[in-house]
C-alpha positions in Angstrom: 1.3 14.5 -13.9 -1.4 12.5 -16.0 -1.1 9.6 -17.9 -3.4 8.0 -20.1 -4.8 4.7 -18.2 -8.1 3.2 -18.7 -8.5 1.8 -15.3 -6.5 3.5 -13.1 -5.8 7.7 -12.8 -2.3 8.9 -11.9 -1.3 12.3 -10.7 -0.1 15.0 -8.4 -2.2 16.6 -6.4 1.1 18.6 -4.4 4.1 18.9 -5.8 6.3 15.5 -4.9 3.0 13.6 -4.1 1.6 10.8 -6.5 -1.9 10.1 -6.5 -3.3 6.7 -7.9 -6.9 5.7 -8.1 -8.1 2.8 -9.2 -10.6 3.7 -11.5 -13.5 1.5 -12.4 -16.3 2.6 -9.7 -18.7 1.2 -11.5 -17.3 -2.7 -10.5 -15.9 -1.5 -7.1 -12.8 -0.9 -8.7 -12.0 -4.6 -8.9 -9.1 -5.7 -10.4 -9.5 -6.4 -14.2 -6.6 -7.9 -16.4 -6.3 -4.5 -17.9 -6.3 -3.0 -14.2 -3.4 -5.3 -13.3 -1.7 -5.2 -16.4 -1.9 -1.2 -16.1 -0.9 -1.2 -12.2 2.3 -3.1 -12.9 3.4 -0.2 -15.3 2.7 2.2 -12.6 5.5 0.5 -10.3 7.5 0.1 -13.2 7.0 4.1 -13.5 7.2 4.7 -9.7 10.5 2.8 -9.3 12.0 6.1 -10.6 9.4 8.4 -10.5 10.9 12.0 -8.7 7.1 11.8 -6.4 8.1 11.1 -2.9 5.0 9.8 -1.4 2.4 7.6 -3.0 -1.2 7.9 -2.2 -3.1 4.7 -3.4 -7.1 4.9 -3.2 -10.1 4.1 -4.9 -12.5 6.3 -7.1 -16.3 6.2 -5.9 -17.9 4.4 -3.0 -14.9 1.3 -2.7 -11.2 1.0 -2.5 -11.1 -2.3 -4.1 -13.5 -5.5 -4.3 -10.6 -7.8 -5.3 -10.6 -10.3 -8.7 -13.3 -9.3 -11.4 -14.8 -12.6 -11.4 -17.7 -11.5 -13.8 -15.0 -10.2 -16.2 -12.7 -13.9 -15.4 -15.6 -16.3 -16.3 -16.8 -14.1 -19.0 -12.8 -14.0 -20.6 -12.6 -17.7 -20.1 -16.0 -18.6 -21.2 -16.9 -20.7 -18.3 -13.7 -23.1 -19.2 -11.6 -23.4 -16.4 -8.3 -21.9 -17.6 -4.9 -24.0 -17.5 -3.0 -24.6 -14.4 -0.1 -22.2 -16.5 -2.5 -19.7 -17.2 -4.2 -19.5 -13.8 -0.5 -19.5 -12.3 1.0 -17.0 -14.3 -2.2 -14.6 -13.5 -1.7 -15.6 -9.9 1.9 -14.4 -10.0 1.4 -11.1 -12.1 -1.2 -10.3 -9.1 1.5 -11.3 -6.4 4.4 -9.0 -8.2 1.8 -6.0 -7.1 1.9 -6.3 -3.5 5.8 -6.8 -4.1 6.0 -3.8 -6.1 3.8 -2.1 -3.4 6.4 -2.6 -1.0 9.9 -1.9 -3.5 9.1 1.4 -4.6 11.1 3.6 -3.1 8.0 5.9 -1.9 6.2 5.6 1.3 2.8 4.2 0.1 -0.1 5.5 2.5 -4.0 3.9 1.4 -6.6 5.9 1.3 -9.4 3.1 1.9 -13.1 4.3 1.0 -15.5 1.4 1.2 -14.7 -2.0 0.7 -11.6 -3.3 0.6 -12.1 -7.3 -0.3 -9.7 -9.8 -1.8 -7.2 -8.2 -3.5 -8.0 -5.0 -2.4 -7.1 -6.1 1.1 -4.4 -7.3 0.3 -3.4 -3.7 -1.6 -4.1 -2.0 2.0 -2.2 -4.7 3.9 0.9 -3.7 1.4 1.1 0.1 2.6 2.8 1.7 4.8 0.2 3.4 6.2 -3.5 2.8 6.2 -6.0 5.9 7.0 -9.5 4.5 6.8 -13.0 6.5 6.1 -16.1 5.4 8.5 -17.7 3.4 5.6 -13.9 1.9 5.2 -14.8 -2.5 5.2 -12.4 -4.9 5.0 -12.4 -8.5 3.7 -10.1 -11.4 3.5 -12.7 -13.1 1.5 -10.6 -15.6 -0.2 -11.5 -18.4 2.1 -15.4 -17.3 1.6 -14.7 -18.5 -2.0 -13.0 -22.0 -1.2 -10.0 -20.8 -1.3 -6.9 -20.4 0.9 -7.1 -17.0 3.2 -3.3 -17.2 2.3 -3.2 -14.9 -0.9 -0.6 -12.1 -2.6 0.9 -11.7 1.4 -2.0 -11.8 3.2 -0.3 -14.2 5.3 2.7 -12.7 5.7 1.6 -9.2 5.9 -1.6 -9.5 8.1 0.3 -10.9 10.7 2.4 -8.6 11.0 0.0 -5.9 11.5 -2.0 -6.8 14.1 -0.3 -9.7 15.5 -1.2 -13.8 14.5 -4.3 -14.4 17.1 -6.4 -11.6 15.3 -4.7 -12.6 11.8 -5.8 -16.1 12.2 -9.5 -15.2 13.4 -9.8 -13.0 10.6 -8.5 -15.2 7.9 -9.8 -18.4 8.7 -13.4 -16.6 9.3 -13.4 -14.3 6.3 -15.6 -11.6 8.5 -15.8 -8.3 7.5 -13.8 -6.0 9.7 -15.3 -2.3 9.7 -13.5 1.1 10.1 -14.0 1.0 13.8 -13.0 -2.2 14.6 -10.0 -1.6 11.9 -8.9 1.6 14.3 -8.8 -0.5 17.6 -6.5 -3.5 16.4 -4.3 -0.9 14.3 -5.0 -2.6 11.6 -5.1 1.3 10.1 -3.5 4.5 12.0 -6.8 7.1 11.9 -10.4 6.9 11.0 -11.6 10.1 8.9 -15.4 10.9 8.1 -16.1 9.2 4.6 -15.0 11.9 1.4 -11.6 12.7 4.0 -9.6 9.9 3.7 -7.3 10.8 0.4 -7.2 14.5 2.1 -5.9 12.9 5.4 -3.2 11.2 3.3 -2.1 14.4 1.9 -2.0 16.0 5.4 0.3 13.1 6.3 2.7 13.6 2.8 3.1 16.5 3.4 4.6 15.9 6.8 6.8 13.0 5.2 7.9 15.8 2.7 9.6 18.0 5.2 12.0 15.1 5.5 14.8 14.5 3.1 14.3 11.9 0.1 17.0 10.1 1.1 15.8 9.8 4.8 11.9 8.8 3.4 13.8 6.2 1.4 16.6 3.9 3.6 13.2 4.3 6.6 11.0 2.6 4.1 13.9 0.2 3.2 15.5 -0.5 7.1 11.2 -0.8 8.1 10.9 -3.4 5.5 14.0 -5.8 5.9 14.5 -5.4 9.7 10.4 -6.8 10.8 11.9 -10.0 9.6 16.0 -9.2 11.0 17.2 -12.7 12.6 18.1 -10.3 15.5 18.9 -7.6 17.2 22.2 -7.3 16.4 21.4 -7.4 12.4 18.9 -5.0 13.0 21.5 -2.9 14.3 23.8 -3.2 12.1 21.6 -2.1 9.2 20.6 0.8 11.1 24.4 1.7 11.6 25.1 1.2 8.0 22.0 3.6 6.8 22.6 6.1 9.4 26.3 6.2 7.8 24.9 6.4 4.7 22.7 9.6 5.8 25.7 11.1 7.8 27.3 12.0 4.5 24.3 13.2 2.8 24.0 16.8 1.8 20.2 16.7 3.3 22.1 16.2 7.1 24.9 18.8 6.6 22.2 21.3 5.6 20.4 20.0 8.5 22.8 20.7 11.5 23.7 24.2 9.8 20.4 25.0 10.3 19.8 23.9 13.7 23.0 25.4 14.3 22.4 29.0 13.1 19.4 28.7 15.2 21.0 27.2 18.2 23.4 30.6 18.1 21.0 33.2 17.7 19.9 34.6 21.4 
């Protein structure tokens, strides 16, 4: 699977595993109009892709450094850019960590280096995170003037590592190394540096054991049911995707085999 991007590279390294590296090491891989208009097509494209686990990482010694803000001033020509402009590029960004989390594929980051911004915000919008030791990450929006509430960092942050860490982190803009990272779960395993995208391929394919289908409503029941008003909705969401499963051809062939196994002596 290859496809002709200029900022990004998209392919397979397994069979039913999609790799996508962001692909401009030579700015930390920071997010260039091109890089987000190219990005967006790749959700487009995943939405209904047949790859059943995403890998998302970053080529050379960073995941992602956020906003090119050499490439924005030089594009703008030191003119600030209209508030319709600015907002529609704000929104494009925003549809990214969206898109992150609709695709129907389990999205695991791979994070090598810094992961600042943007690129932070990319990790945050995994499901999984598997960090290298050189792994750094940076809600630096607030280091900028900004508000450290940017494409779901707010929402998503939270979430993670509960909304006492969140808020230290966000309103401080510190780095927070691989280490560190590890100990507040912010990601699930720390790898030596050059492992991390092999790591995520160990853990794909574990996920690829499991039926499509299965991979699919967790990803969707995970997603809705962090926010469920309660218990009981959670559980009834659960009951309706179990259901749903019950009647798939992945179960049947399931509890044949467990059963053909169950009767041998």
């Amino acid at each position: 699977m290859q496809h002709p991007f200029e900022t990004l590279l998209l392919t397979e390294p397994e069979p039913g595993i999609a790799l996508l590296t962001l692909n401009r090491p030579e700015r930390l891989n920071a997010i260039s109009v091109k890089l987000l208009e190219e990005f967006g097509d790749v959700l487009r494209l995943l939405e209904q892709h047949p790859a059943r686990v995403l890998i998302l990482t970053g080529a050379g010694p960073g995941f992602c450094s956020g906003t090119d803000l050499k490439e924005a001033r030089e594009r703008h020509g030191g003119v600030r850019p209209s508030v319709e402009t600015a907002m529609s590029t704000q929104q494009r960004l925003a549809r990214l960590v969206s898109g992150l989390r609709r695709i129907p594929q389990p999205v695991i980051a791979a994070v090598n280096g810094v992961a600042a911004g943007g690129g932070f915000c990319f990790s945050l919008a995994a499901d999984i995170r598997i960090a290298a030791q050189s792994a750094r990450f940076v809600a630096s929006f607030i280091n900028i003037g900004l508000s450290a509430g940017e494409i779901g960092s707010t929402y998503l942050l939270p979430r993670l590592i509960g909304v006492s860490r969140a808020a230290e982190i966000l309103f401080t803009g510190r780095e927070v190394g691989a280490v560190e990272a590890e100990r507040i779960a912010l990601v699930s395993r720390l790898v030596p540096d050059g492992q991390s995208v092999a790591a995520a391929i160990e853990v794909a394919r574990v996920m690829l054991e499991k039926s499509p289908f299965g991979l699919r409503m967790t990803k969707e029941v995970l997603d809705l049911n962090v926010d469920a008003p309660s218990l009981e909705s959670a559980l009834q969401l659960e009951n309706r995707t179990q259901q749903l499963a019950v009647r798939s051809d992945a179960f049947i062939e399931s509890i044949e085999r467990f059963n053909t196994r169950s009767r041998k002596p």
